[in-house]
C-alpha positions in Angstrom: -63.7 -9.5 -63.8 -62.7 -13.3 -62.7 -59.2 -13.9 -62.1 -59.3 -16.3 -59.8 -58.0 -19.8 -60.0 -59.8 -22.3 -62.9 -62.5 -23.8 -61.6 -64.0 -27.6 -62.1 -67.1 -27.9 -64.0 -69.8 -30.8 -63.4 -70.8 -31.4 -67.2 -72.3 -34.9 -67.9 -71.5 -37.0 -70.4 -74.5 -37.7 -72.8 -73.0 -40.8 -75.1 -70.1 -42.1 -76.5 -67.8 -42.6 -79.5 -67.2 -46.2 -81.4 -64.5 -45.8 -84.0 -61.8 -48.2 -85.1 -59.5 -46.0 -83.9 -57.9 -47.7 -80.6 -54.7 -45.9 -79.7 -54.2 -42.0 -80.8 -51.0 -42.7 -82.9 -52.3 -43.6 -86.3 -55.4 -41.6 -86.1 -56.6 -38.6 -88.3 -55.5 -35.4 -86.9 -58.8 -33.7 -88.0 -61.8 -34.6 -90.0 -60.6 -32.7 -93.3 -57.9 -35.0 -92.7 -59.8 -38.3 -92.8 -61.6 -40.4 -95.4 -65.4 -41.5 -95.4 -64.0 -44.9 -95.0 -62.9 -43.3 -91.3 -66.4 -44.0 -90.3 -68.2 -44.8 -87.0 -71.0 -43.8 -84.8 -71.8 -41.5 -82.1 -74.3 -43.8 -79.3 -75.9 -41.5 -76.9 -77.1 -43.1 -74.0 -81.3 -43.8 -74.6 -82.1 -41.3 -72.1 -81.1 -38.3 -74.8 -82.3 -40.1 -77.7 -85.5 -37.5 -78.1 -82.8 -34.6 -78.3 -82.0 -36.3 -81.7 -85.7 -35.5 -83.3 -85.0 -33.8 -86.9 -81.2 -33.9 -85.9 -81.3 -36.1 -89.2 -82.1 -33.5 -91.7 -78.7 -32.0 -91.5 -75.5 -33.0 -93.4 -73.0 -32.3 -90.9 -72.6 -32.4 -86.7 -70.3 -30.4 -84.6 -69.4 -33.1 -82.0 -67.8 -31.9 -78.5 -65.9 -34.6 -76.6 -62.9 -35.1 -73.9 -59.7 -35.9 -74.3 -59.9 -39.0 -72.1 -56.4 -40.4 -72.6 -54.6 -37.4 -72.1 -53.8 -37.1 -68.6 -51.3 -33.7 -68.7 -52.0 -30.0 -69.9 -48.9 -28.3 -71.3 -49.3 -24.7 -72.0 -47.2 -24.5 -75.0 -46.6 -27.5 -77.5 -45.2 -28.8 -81.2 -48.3 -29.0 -82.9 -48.7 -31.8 -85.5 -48.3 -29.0 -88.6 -45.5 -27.5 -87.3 -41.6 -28.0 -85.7 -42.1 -25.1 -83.7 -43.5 -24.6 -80.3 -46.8 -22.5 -80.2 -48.9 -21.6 -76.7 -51.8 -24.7 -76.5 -54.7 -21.7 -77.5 -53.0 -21.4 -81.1 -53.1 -25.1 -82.1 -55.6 -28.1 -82.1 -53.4 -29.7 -80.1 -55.7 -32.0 -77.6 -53.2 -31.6 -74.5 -55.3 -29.0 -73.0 -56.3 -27.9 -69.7 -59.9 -28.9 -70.0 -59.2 -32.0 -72.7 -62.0 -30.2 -75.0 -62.1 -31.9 -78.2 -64.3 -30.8 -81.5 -65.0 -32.2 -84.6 -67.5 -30.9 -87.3 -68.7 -34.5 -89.1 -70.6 -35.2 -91.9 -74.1 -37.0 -90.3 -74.6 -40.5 -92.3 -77.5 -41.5 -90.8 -79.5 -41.5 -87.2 -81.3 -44.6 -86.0 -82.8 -44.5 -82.6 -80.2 -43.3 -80.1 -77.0 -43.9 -83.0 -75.0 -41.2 -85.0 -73.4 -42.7 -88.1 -70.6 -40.8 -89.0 -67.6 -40.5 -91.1 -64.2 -38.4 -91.5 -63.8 -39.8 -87.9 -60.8 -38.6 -86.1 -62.0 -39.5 -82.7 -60.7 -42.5 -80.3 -62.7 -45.6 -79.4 -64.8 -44.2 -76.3 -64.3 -41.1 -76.0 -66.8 -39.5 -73.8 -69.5 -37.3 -75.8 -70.3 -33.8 -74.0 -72.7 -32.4 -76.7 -73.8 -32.0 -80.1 -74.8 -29.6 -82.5 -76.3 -29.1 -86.3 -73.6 -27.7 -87.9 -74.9 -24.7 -90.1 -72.8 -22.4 -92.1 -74.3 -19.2 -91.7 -74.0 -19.2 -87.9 -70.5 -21.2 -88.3 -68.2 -19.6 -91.1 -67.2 -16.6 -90.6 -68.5 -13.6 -94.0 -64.9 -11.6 -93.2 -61.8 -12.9 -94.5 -60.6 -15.5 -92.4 -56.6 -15.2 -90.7 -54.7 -18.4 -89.5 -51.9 -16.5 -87.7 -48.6 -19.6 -87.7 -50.2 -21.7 -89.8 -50.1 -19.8 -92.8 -46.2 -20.3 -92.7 -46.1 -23.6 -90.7 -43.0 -25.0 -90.8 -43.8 -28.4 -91.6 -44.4 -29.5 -95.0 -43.9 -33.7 -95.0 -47.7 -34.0 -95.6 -48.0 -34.8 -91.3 -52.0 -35.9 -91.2 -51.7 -38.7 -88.6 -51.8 -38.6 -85.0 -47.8 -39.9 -83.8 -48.9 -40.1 -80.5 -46.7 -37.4 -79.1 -49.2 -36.0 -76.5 -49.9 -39.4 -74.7 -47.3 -40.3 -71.8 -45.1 -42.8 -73.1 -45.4 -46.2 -72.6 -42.2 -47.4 -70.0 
């Protein structure tokens, strides 16, 4: 068993997100969140462009990305949904130790080395660490489904925005 101390991982970036979306506060909180007018594209750098062959017959991408604008982890946070605090591994929050974001997309269209997407909830160059065909009968579960504090999350104002509470504030 590994107990040691995290470790650092080389992983390389293989493209890049363009979105309209320039500062976290004001953003979508997650795609079921966001609109098809939330759209944008996913620009891989040419060199992975072939990894996109037949990526174009699917309706929907699971994008993996970093957090690049958060610059501190916190092991227990107020998620968006909720007043309470919960520990970082039971929330979406993005203030994570390794700054792993993901965000299942519907696929618009793919020309060349471009992803066009929409229900963006992603910031303006964000750095893109994979992608993957989303397909529902590797990806939803057949067993009921629980959602542990969300099911009785105490927030109920309708929160779907990003209010910038996990960026360090501006002095």
């Amino acid at each position: 068993m590994h107990t040691s101390k995290s470790e650092t991982l080389n992983i390389p970036t293989i493209g890049v997100v363009r979105s309209t979306f320039a500062d976290a506060a004001g953003t979508p909180i997650q795609p079921s969140f966001s609109n098809k007018t939330c759209s944008g594209q996913i620009e891989l750098f040419k060199e992975y462009e072939a990894g996109l062959k037949d990526l174009d017959g699917f309706s929907h991408i699971a994008v993996f990305y970093l957090f690049h604008k958060i610059t501190e982890s916190k092991l227990v946070v107020t998620p968006f949904l909720d007043k309470r605090p919960h520990g970082i591994f039971a929330t979406r929050s993005p203030a994570r130790p390794s700054r792993l974001g993901f965000s299942v997309l519907p696929l618009l269209q793919v020309v060349e080395n471009v992803l066009h997407v929409s229900h963006l909830d992603i910031l303006d160059g964000t750095p893109v660490l994979d992608i993957k065909p989303f397909v529902p009968e590797f990806d939803v579960p057949r067993e009921p489904v629980s959602i542990g504090w969300y099911e009785t999350r105490a927030l109920a104002d309708g929160t779907t925005i990003d209010d910038g509470r996990f960026l360090p504030s501006k002095k």
